[in-house]
Kinemage of the C-alpha trace (Angstrom):
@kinemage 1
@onewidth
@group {chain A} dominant
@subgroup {mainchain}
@vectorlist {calphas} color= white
{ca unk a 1} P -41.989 -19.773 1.740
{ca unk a 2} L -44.285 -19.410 -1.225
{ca unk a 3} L -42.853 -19.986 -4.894
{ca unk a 4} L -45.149 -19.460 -8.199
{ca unk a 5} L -44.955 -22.598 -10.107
{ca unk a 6} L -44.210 -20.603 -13.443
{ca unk a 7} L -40.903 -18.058 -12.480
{ca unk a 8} L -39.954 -19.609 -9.163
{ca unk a 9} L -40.180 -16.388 -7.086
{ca unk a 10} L -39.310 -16.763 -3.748
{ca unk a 11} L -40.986 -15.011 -1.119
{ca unk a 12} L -38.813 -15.784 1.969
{ca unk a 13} L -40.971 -15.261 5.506
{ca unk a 14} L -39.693 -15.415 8.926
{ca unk a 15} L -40.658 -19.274 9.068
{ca unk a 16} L -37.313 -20.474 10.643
{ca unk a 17} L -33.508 -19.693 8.734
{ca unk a 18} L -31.485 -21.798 7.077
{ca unk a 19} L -28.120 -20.608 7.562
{ca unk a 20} L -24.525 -21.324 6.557
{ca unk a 21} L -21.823 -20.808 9.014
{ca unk a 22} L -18.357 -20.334 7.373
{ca unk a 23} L -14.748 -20.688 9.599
{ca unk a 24} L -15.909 -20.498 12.677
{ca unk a 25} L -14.104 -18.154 15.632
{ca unk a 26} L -12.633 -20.723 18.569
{ca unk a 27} L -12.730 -17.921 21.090
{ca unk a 28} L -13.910 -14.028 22.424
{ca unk a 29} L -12.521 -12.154 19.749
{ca unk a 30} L -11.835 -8.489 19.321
{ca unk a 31} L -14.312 -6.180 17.302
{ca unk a 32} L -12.569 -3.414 15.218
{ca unk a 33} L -15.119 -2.444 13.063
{ca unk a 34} L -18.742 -2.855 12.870
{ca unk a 35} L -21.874 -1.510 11.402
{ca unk a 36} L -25.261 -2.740 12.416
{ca unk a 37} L -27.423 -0.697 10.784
{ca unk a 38} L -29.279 0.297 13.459
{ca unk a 39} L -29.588 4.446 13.669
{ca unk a 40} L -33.044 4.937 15.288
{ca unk a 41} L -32.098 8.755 15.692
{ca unk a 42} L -32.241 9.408 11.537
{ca unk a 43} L -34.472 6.033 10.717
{ca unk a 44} L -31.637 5.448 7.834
{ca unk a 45} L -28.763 3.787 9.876
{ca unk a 46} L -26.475 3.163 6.287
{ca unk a 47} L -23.511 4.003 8.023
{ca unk a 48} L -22.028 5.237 5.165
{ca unk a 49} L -22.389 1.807 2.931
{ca unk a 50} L -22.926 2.712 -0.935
{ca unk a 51} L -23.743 0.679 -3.975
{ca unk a 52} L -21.048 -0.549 -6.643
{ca unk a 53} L -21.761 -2.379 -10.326
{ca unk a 54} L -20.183 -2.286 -13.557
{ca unk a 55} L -22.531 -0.289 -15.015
{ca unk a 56} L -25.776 -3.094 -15.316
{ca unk a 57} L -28.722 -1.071 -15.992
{ca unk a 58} L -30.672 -3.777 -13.754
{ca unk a 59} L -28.564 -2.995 -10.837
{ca unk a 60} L -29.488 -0.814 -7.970
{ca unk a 61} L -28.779 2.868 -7.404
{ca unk a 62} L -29.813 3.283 -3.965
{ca unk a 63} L -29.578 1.493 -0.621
{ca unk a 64} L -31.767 2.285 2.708
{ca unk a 65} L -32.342 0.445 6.033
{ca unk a 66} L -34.585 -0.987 7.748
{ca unk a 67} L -35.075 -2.906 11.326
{ca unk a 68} L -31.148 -3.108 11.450
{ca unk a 69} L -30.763 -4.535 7.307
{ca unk a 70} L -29.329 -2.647 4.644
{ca unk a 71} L -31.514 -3.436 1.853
{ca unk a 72} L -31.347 -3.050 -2.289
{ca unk a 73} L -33.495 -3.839 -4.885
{ca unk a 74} L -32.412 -4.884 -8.878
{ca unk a 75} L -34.405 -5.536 -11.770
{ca unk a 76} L -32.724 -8.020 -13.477
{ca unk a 77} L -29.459 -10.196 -13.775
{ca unk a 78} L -26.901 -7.683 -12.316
{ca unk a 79} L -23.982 -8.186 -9.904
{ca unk a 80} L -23.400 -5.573 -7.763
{ca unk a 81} L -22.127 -5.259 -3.954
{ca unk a 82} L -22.830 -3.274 -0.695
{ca unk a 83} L -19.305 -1.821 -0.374
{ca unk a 84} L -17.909 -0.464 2.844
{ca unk a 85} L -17.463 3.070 4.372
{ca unk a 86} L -14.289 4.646 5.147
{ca unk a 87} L -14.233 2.960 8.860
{ca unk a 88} L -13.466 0.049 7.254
{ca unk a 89} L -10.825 0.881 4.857
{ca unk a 90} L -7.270 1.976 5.479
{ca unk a 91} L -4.700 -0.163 8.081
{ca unk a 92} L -6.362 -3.192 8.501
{ca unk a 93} L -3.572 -5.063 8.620
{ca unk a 94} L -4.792 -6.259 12.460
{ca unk a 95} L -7.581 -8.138 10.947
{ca unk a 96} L -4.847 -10.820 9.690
{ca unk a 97} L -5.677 -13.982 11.695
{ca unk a 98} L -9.343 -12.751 12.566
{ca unk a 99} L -12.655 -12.883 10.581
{ca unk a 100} L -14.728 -10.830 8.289
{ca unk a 101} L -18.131 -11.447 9.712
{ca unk a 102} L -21.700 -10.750 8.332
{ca unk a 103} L -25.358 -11.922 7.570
{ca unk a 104} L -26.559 -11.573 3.900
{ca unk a 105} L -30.483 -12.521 2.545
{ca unk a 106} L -33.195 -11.998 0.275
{ca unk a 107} L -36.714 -10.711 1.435
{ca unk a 108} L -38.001 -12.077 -1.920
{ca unk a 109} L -35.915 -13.137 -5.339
{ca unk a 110} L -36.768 -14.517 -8.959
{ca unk a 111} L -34.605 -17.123 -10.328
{ca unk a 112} L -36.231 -17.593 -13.338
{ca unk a 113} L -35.154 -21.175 -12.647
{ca unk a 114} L -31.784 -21.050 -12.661
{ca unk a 115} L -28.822 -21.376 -9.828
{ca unk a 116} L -26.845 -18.278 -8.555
{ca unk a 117} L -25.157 -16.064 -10.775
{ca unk a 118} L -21.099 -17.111 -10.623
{ca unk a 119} L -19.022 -14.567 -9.237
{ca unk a 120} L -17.373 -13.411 -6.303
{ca unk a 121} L -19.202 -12.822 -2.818
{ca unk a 122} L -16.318 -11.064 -0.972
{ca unk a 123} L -14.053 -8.531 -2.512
{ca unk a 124} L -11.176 -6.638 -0.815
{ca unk a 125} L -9.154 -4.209 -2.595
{ca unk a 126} L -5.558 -2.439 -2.248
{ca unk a 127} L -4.928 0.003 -5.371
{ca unk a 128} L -1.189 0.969 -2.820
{ca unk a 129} L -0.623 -2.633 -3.403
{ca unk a 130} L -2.204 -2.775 -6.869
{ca unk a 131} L -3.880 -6.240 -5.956
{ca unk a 132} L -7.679 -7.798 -5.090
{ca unk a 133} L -8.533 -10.657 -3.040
{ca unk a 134} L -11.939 -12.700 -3.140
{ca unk a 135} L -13.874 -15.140 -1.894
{ca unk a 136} L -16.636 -17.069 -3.943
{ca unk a 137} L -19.636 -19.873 -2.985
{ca unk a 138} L -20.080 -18.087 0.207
{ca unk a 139} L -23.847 -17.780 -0.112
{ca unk a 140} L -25.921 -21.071 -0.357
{ca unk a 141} L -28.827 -21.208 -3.092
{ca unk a 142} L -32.390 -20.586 -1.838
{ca unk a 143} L -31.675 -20.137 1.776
{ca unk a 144} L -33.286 -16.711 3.539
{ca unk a 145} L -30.192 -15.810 5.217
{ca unk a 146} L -26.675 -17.384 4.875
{ca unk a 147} L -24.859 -16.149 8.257
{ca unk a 148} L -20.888 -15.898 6.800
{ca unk a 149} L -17.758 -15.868 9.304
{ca unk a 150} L -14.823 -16.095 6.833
{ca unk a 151} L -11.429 -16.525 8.232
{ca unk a 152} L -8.527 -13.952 7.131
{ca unk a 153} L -5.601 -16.338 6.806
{ca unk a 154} L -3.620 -17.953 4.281
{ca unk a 155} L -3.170 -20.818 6.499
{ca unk a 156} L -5.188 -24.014 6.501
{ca unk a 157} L -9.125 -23.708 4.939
{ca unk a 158} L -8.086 -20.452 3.669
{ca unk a 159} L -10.730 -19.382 0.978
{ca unk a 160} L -8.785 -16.336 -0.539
{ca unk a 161} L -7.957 -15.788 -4.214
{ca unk a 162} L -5.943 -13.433 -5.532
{ca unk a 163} L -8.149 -12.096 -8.360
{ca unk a 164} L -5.572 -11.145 -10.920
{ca unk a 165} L -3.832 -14.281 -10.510
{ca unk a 166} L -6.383 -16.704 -9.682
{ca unk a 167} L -3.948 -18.426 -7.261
{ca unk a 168} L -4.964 -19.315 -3.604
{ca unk a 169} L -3.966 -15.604 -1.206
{ca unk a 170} L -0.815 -16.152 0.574
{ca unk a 171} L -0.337 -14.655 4.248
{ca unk a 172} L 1.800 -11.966 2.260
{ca unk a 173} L -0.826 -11.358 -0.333
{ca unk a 174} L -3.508 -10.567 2.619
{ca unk a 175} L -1.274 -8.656 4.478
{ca unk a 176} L -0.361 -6.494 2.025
{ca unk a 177} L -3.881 -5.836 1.077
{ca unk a 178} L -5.528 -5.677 3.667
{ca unk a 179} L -2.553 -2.972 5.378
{ca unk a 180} L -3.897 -0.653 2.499
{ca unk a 181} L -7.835 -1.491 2.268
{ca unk a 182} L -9.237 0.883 -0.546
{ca unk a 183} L -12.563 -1.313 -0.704
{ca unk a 184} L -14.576 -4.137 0.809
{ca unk a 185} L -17.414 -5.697 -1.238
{ca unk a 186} L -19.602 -7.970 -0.093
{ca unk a 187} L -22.153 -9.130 -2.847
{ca unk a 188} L -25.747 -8.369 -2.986
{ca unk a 189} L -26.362 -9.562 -6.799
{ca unk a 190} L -26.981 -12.973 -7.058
{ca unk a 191} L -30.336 -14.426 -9.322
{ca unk a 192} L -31.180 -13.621 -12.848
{ca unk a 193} L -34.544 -11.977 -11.803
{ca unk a 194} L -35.490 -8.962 -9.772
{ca unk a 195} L -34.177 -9.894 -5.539
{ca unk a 196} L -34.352 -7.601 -3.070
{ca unk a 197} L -31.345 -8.269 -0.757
{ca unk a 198} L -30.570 -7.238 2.852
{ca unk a 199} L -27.537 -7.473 4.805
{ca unk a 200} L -26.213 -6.559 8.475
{ca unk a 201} L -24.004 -7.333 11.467
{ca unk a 202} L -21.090 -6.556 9.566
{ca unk a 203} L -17.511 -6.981 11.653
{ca unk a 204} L -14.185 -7.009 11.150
{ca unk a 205} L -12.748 -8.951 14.019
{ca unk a 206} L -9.106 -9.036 15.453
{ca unk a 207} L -7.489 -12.394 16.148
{ca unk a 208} L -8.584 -14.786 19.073
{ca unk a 209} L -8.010 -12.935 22.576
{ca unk a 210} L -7.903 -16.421 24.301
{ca unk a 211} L -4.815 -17.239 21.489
{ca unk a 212} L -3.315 -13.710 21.868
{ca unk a 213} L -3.522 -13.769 25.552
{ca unk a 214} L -2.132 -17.512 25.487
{ca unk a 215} L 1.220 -16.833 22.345
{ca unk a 216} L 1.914 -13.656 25.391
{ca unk a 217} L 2.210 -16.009 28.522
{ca unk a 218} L 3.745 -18.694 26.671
{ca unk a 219} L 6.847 -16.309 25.789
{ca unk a 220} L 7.054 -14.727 28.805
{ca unk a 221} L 7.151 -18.206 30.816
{ca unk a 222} L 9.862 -18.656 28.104
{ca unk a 223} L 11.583 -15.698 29.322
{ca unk a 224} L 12.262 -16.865 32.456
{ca unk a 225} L 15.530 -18.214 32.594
{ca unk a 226} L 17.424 -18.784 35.998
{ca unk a 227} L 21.082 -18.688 36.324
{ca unk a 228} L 22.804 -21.994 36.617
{ca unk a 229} L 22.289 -25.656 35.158
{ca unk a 230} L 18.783 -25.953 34.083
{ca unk a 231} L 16.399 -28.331 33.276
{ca unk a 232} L 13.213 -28.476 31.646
{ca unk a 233} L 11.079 -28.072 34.798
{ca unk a 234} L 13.703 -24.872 36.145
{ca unk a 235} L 12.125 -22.786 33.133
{ca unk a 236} L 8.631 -22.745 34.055
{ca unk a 237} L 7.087 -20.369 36.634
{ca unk a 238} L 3.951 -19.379 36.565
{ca unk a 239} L 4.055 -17.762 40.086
{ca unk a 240} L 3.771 -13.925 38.903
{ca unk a 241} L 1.399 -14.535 35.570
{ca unk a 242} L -1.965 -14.055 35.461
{ca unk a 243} L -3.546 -16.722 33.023
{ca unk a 244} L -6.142 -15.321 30.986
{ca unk a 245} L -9.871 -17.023 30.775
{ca unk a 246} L -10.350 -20.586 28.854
{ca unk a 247} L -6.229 -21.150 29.339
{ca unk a 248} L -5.362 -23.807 31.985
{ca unk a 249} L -2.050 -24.135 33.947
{ca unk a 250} L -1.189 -27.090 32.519
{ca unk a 251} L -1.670 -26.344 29.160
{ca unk a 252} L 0.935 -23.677 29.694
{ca unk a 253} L 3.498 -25.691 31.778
{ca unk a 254} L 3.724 -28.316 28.800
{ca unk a 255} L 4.391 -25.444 26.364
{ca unk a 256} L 6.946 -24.170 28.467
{ca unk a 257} L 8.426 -27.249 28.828
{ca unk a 258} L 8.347 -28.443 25.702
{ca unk a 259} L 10.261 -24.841 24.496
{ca unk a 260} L 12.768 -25.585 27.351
{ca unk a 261} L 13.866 -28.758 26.314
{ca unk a 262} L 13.851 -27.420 22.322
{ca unk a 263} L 15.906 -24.602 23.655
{ca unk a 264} L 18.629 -26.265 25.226
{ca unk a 265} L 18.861 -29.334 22.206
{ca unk a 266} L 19.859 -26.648 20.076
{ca unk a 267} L 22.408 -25.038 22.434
{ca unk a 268} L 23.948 -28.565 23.053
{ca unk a 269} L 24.112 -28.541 18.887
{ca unk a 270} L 25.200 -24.832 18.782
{ca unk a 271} L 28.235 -25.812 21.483
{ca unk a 272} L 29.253 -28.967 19.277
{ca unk a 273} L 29.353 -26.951 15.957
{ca unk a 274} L 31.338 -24.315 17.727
{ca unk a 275} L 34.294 -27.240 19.472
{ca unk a 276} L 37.371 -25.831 18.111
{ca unk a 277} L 38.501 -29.274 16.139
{ca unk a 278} L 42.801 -29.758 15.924
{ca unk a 279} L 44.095 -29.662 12.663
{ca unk a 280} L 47.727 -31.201 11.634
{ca unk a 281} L 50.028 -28.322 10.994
{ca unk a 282} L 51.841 -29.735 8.100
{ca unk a 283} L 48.411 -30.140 6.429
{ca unk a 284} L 47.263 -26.799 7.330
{ca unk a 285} L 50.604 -25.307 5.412
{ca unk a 286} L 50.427 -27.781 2.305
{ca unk a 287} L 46.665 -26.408 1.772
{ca unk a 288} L 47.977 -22.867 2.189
{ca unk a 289} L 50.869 -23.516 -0.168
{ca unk a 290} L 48.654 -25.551 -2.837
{ca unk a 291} L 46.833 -23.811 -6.141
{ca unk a 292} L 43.879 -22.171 -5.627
């Protein structure tokens, strides 16, 4: 890395990464979308991916790749995003519990000494559902590649803002967006000086097989329900299911269990609510009788 004493350029070279990793995957998880940028046919593998700004004169009009990166080039303070093809708009809703996964960079950048430009790194729009959600502080200051796996809940360590709110994305708020993507940004704008930025491996990814896979056997050991008094242990059989990779037998048999024994405290409750409780007939006809 070489940086001029005077404007702080940064000429990043392939002299090891510094990367940030953001909500990391637990599992194999299902691609749905991709673009990698690599289309060796044409030598201009853009797949489609455009440029968007608000109009900054310093911001880029064109995008091209190279060696698998889509790459732009500003002139000045600008924000402005890659922003997705029509592949990854639409229904999306399947993306809810999965990630939004990419690698963004900077073959060279001026800061003119000062820290990244505030705004937001991730945008996803839904004009059907007249509502944005974003992400910001993504990207890491002077770092040659920031490697971003962002997790698409509204559960714990979600990230998502509802832009014309400002409040933290619900699981409703995402869902409804993301059933009716009309964009996804993802920003290549980020230093007050000329940068030219890069990014690739782009992915929306479904939720966790391994969880899918696991949620699926643990309902249909639930199903199993023979006739006759049962017990905890009667519910769980395991015979005629096939577990899927990285989910071990016991694992399941607790879960079952433990849904067994849930199951029949609230039928013991459900029986005692429903006990048909004597009541005094002379009362009964006084209440009857009485003002209302």
């Amino acid at each position: 890395i070489m940086v001029a004493p005077s404007t702080r350029i940064a000429l990043l070279c392939c002299v090891g990464v510094l990367g940030m990793m953001v909500g990391w995957g637990a599992g194999e998880r299902r691609v749905m979308v991709a673009s990698d940028f690599r289309d060796w046919m044409y030598l201009k593998g853009t797949d489609g991916w455009q440029i968007a700004s608000n109009g900054e004169e310093d911001a880029p009009t064109t995008v091209v790749s190279r060696g698998g990166k889509l790459q732009a080039r500003d002139s000045g303070p600008a924000v402005w995003y890659f922003c997705a093809p029509v592949k990854f708009l639409g229904d999306q809703e399947e993306a809810l519990g999965g990630l939004l996964s990419f690698d963004v960079g900077h073959s060279s950048f001026d800061a003119r000494d000062k820290d990244l430009m505030e705004d937001w790194d991730v945008i996803v729009t839904s004009t059907t559902a007249g509502r944005s959600v974003g992400v910001r502080h993504l990207v890491a200051p002077w770092v040659a590649l920031s490697r971003v796996r962002l997790n698409i809940s509204g559960g714990r360590g979600n990230r998502w803002v509802v832009q014309e709110t400002g409040k933290p994305a619900t699981e409703d708020d995402l869902l409804s967006v993301f059933r009716h993507v009309t964009s996804l940004c993802i920003r290549g704008g980020y230093y007050a000086g000329t940068e030219t930025s890069w990014l690739s491996n782009v992915k929306l990814e479904g939720k966790d097989v391994v969880q899918e896979k696991e949620e699926q056997v643990v309902e249909r050991v639930a199903e199993v329900e023979p006739a006759g008094p049962q017990t905890a242990a009667d519910v769980v059989d395991l015979s005629s299911i096939d577990l899927p990779k990285g989910l071990r037998k016991g694992d399941v048999e607790r879960a079952a269990r433990a849904y067994a024994a849930q199951k029949m405290e609230l039928e013991e409750e459900e029986e005692i609510v429903g006990l048909a409780v004597p009541v005094d007939r002379g009362m009964k006809e006084e209440e009857e009788g009485g003002d209302v």
